[in-house]
C-alpha positions in Angstrom: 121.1 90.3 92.0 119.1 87.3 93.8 118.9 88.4 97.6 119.9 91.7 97.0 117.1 94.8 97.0 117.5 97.1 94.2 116.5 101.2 94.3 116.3 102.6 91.3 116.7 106.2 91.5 117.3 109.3 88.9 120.2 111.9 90.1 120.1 115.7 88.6 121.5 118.8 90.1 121.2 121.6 91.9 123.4 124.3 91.4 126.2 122.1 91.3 125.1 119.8 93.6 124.0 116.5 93.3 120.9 115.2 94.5 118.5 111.9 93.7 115.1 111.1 93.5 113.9 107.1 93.9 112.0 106.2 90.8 109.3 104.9 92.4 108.3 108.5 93.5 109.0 109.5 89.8 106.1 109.6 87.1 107.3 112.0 84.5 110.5 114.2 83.4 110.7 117.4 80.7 111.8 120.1 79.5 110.5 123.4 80.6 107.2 124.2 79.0 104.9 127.0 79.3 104.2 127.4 83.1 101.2 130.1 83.8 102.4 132.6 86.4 100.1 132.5 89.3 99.3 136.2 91.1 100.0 135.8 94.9 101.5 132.4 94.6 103.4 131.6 97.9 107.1 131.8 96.8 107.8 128.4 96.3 105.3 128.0 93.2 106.9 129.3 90.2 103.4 128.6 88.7 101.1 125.9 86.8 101.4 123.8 83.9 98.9 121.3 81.9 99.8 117.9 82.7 98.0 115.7 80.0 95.4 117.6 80.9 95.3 118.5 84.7 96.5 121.3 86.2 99.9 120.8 88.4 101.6 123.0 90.2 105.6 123.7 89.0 107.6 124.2 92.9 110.6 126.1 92.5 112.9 123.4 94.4 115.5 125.5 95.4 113.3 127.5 97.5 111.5 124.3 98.9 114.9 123.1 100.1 116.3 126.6 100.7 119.1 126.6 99.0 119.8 130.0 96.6 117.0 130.7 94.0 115.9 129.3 91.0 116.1 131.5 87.5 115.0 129.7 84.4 117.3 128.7 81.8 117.2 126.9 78.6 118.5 124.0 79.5 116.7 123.6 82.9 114.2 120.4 83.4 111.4 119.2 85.6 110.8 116.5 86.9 106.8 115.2 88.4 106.6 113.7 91.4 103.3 112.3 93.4 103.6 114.2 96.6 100.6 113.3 98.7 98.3 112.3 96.2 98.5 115.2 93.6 101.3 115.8 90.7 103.7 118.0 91.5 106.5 119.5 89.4 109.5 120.1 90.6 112.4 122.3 88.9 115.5 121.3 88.3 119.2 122.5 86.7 120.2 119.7 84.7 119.7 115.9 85.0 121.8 113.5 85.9 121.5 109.7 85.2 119.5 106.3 86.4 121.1 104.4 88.7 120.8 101.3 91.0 122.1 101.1 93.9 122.0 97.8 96.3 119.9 99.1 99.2 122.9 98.5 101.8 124.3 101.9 99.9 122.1 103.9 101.5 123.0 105.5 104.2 121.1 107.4 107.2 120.6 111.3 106.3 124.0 113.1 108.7 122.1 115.9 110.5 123.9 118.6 108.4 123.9 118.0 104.6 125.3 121.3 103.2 122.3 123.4 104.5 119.2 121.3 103.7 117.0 120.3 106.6 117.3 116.7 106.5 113.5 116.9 106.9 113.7 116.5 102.8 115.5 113.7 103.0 115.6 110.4 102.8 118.6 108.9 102.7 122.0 109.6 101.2 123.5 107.5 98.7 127.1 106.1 98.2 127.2 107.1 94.3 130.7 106.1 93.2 133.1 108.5 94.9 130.1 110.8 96.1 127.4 111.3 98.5 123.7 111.7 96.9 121.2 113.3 99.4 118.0 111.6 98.2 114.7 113.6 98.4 112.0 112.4 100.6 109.0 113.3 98.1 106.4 113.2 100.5 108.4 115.7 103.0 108.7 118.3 100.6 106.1 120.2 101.9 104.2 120.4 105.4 100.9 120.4 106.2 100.5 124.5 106.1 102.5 124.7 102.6 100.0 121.5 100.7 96.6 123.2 102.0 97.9 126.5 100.6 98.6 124.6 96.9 95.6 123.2 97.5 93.6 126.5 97.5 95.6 127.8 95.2 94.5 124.4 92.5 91.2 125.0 94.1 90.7 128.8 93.0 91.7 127.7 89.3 90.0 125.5 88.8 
């Protein structure tokens, strides 16, 4: 490993998609617990949970990245994220694995990744035979969307 830069990332799904998120951007992954359903939430909050203690909003991915919607299931998983500053959860369908990759596996985002704007991601990844869009965490949501959770922490607090 001496010369070579190592990114740790964690792959789950979508669907039955494949996706990653770099562990750096990472700070906690669980089961779904009790989430508080939120009156006039935009749609992408599914609603809030306690966080050791603070208050984070749970964002229903699948509508973040506009891919078909999210339904709870017993099995499904969340995973936090920092995303500007504040702890946000994000839902997912099932986890994959840690992996390291050599950073000369990543590979620019192609400008059409099976429907996502590549404005949510980072890179893609060369994961054995497979291509891994990775999330870019702090693209998630624009300016309009984070002032809106923002009020919406705000006003329960």
């Amino acid at each position: 490993r001496a010369g070579k830069t190592i990114m740790k990332m964690l792959t789950f799904f979508l669907n039955e998609n494949s996706y990653a998120v770099p562990m750096a951007d990472l700070t906690e992954v669980n089961r779904m617990a009790a989430i508080r359903i939120v009156p006039k939430a935009p749609e992408y909050v599914v609603g809030l949970l306690n966080l050791h203690g603070a208050v984070a909003p749970v964002l229903n991915l699948k509508r973040v990245l506009r891919l078909t919607p999210w339904q709870p299931a017993p099995h499904c998983m969340w995973i936090a994220v920092r995303h500007h500053g504040l702890s946000v959860c994000l839902t997912v369908d099932k986890l994959g694995r840690i992996v390291e990759l050599p950073c000369h596996g990543l590979d620019e985002t192609p400008a059409l990744t099976k429907g996502i704007e590549t404005r949510y991601l980072k890179c893609c990844a060369r994961i054995e035979d497979a291509i891994v869009p990775v999330l870019a965490v702090d693209h998630l949501l624009g300016e309009t969307e984070r002032e809106a959770l923002a009020e919406l922490l705000n006003d329960r607090r």
